[in-house]
N, C-alpha and C positions, 0 to 999 in steps of 0.2 A: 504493500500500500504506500511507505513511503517513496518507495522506487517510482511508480505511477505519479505521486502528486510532485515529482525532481522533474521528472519529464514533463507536466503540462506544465508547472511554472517556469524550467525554461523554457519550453514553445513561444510564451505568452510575451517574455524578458527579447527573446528573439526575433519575435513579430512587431518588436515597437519599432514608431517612425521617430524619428529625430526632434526634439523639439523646434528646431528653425530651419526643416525639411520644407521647402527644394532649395533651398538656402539665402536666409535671411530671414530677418523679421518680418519687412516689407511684401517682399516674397510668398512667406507663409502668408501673412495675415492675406493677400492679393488670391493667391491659391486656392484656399479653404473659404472666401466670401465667394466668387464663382462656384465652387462645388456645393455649400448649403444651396443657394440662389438655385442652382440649376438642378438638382437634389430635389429641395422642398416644389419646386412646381411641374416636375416631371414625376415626383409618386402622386401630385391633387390629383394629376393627369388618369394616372393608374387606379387612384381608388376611387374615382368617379366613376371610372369605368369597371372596374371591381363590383362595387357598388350595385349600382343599375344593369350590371348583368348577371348576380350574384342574387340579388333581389327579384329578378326576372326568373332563374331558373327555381327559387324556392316560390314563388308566387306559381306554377305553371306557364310561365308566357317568356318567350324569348329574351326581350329586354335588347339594348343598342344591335343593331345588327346587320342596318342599308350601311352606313358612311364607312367604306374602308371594309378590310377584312376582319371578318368576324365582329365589323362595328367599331373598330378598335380607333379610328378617328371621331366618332361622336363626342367628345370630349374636345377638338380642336372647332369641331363645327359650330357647338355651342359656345366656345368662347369667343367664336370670329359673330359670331347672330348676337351675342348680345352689348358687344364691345359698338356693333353698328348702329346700336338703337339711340332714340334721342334722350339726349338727359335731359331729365326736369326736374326744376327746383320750385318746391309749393312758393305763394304768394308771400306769405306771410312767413315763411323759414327764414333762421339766423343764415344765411346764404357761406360764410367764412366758416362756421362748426360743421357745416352741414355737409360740405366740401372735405374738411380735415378730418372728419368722424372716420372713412375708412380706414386711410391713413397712418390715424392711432391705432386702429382694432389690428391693422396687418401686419403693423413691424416688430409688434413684440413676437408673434407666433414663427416670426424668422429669424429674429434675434435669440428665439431657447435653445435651435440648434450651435448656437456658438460654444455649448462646454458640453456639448453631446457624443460621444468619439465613436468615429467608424472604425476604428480600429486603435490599435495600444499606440497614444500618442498623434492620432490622426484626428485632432479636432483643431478651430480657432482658437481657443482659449481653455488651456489645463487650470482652470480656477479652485485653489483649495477650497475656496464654498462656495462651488458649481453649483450642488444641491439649494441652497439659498438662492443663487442667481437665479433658478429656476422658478422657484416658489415666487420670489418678489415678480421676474420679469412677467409671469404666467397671468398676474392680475393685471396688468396693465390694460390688457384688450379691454377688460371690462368700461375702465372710461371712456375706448372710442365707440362702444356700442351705448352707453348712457349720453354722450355727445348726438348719436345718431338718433333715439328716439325724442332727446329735449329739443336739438335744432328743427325737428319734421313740424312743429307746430300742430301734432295731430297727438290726440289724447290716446290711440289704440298704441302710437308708438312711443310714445311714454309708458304706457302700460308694459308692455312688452319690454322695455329696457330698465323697467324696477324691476321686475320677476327676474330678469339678468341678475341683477347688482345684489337680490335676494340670494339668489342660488350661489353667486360667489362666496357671499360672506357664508352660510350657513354649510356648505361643500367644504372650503378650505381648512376649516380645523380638522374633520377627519382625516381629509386627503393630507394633510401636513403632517397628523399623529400617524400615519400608516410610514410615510417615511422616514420617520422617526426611527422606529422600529430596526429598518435596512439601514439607515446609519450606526446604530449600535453593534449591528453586527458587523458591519465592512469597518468601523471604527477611522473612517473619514469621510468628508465631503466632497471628497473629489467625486464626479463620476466614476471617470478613467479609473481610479483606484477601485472604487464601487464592484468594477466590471472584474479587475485583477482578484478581486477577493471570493467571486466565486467560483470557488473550486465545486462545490456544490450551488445550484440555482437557486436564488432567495424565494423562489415561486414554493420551492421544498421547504425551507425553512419557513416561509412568513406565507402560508395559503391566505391566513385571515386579512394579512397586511395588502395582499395583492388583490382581495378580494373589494375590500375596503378603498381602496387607490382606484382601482377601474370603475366601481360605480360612482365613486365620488369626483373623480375625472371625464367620466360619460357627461356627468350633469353638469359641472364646469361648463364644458365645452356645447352644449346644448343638444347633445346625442340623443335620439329616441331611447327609453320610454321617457326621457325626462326634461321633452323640446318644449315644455310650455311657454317661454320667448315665443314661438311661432308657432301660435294654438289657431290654425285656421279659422277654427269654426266660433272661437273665442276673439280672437283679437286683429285678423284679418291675415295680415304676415309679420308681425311682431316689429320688432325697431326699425326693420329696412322696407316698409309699404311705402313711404316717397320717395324712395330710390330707384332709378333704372338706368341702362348703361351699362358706364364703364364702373361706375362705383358702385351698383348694385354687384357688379361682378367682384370686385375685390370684397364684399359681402360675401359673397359665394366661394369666394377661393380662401378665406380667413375660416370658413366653417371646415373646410377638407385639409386645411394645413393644421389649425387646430388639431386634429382628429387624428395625421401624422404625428406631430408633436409629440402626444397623451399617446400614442403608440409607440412611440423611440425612446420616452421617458419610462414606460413599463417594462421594453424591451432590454433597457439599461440598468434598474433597478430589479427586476426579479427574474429575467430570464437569459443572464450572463451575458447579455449583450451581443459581440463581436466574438465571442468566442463559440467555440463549432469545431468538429472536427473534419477532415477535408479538403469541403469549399474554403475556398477565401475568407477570410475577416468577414469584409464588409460585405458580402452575398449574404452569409451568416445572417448580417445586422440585417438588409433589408426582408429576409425572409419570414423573421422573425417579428419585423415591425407590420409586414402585410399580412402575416398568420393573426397579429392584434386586432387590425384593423377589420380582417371578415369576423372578429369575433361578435365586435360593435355591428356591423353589418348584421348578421346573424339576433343577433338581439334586437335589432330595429324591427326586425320584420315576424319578429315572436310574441314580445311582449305589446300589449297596449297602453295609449299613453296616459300616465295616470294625471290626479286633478293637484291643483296648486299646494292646496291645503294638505296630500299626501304628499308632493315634494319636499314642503319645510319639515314634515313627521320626520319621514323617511330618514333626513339629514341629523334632525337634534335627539330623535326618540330612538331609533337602530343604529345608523354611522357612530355616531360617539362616543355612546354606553362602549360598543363594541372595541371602539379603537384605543380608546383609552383601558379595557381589560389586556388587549394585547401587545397594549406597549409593556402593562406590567408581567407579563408572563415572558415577554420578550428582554425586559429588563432581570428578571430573575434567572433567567436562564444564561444569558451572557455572564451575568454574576459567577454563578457554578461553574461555567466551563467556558473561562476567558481568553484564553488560546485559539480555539474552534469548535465549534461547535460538533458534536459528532451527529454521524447518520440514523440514528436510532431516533431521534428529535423528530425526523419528519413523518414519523407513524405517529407520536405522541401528537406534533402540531397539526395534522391532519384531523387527528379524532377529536382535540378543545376547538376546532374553526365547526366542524361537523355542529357537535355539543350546543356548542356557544349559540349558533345560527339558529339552529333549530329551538331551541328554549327561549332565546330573545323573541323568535319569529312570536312566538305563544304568548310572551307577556309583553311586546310590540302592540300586539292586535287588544290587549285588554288597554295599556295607556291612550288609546284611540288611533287608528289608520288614519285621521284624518277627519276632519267633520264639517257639513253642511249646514247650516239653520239658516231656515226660513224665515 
């Protein structure tokens, strides 16, 4: 066994890139903003198209399938259709927020990839509290979608961009307490080191923690079942109904980079990342970030979408309780066996996530699911 874990750790030692690879700062830093850039909007491209043909075959019905082979340009089609359309700005909109709103919502979701590594040392920025960077950088969109529904002058997108600014604040404690969790055990904040530390996947060690971070990261990000920003039938199209264009489209391309993002950050944090045995590194990273993202897919098209008053439940009455039990089982457990954690932990952490779930579910539904009055 120690012979096995000499040889991943130096594969892993052996696989790193240089820090001022292809040489220089400028260089690097030149390098790695092209490859996020060109990265982040050729996977929207992919899980758009994932997506809507992924949803098409679990629906019975085809899904993209004229533009290109196999449909596989519907994704260039729609963004050349809607880049052509007329933008229009309501009478009465703050015309300068209204303008800036996408803007703010799209650069943070491009700027998370800056401490995200494709491989050992293959990121923009090796930041000791990459982890932090994340978390602060992550809320940021929230202002440009509150900018979007205040400057529309329309009270449905207002509506629409509080239930946002709701979901953030009430989502981020758990999704913060679950990475908690992965930080205790990797015993830094680097990502990159994150990713070096598991020699076993934190998905094995933290089920609860990973379980906690995807749903509390779905709703972040406004992923089905938990889109009520964009409740049709409720609030028309939520913060972006006076938008059309080119800025409705960075609307649209902010929901699918999002959705990458919350899939690279999962990818990074509980399921080793770049590491694989094999393929390459970074094949590794992206297969693992698109197995994430039909997961989200896959759940969109299963569950229904619940009501407001069950989102905020959801978040303070299950997420919490939960997260906060398993930071302390997680803390006590590192305590005992500070070194490493050993392999017998992920039968044990399997069966308190099982447990836990299941008993919370039971007295969840007696603290109330949620409630209506007339």
């Amino acid at each position: 066994m120690a012979i096995l874990d000499f040889n991943i750790n130096r594969q892993v030692l052996m696989s790193a890139v240089p820090p001022d690879w292809p040489g220089g700062f400028w260089w690097h830093w030149l390098f790695f903003t092209v490859v996020i850039i060109a990265f982040v909007l050729t996977m929207v491209m992919a899980a758009i198209y994932i997506e809507r043909r992924g949803m098409g075959r679990m629906q019975s019905r085809l899904g993209p399938n004229r533009t290109g082979p196999f449909g596989l340009l519907q994704p260039v089609a729609d963004a050349i259709k809607v880049l052509l359309k007329e933008n229009i700005v309501p009478t009465k909109a703050d015309k300068l927020v209204h303008w800036l709103a996408p803007v703010v919502a799209f650069a943070p979701a491009l700027m998370l990839f800056a401490v995200i590594p494709f491989q050992n040392g293959a990121l923009l920025a090796d930041l000791n509290i990459g982890i932090l960077y994340i978390v602060a950088i992550s809320s940021v969109s929230t202002v440009g979608i509150f900018m979007a529904g205040w400057s529309s002058s329309n009270k449905y997108s207002l509506l629409g961009a509080m239930r946002n600014v709701a979901a953030i604040v009430s989502y981020e404690i758990p999704l913060v307490l679950a990475i908690v969790g992965v930080v205790l055990i990797a015993g830094s904040l680097s990502l990159n080191q994150i990713v070096i530390a598991q020699d076993i996947p934190f998905i094995l060690l933290q089920p609860l923690g990973f379980f906690l971070f995807f749903a509390a990261g779905c709703a972040e990000i406004n992923r089905s079942p938990f889109d009520l920003m964009e409740a049709d039938s409720e609030i028309v199209a939520g913060f972006h109904t006076e938008y059309s264009g080119m800025k409705f489209a960075m609307f649209y391309l902010v929901e699918y980079a999002e959705a990458i993002a919350i899939s690279a950050i999962i990818t990074t944090l509980f399921l080793g990342g770049w590491r694989g045995p094999l393929l390459p590194p970074w094949l590794w990273f992206v297969i693992k970030i698109v197995a994430v993202f039909f997961a989200m897919v896959w759940m969109r098209t299963t569950l229904p979408r619940i009501r407001i008053d069950q989102l905020m439940a959801f978040a303070w009455k299950f997420l919490l309780p939960l997260a906060v039990i398993n930071l302390v089982i997680t803390a006590i457990q590192v305590l005992a066996w500070p070194d490493t954690l050993p392999w017998a932990l992920i039968i044990v952490n399997f069966a308190i996530m099982a447990a836990l779930v299941l008993l919370w579910s039971k007295f969840f539904f007696k603290l109330g699911w949620g409630r209506i009055e007339v």
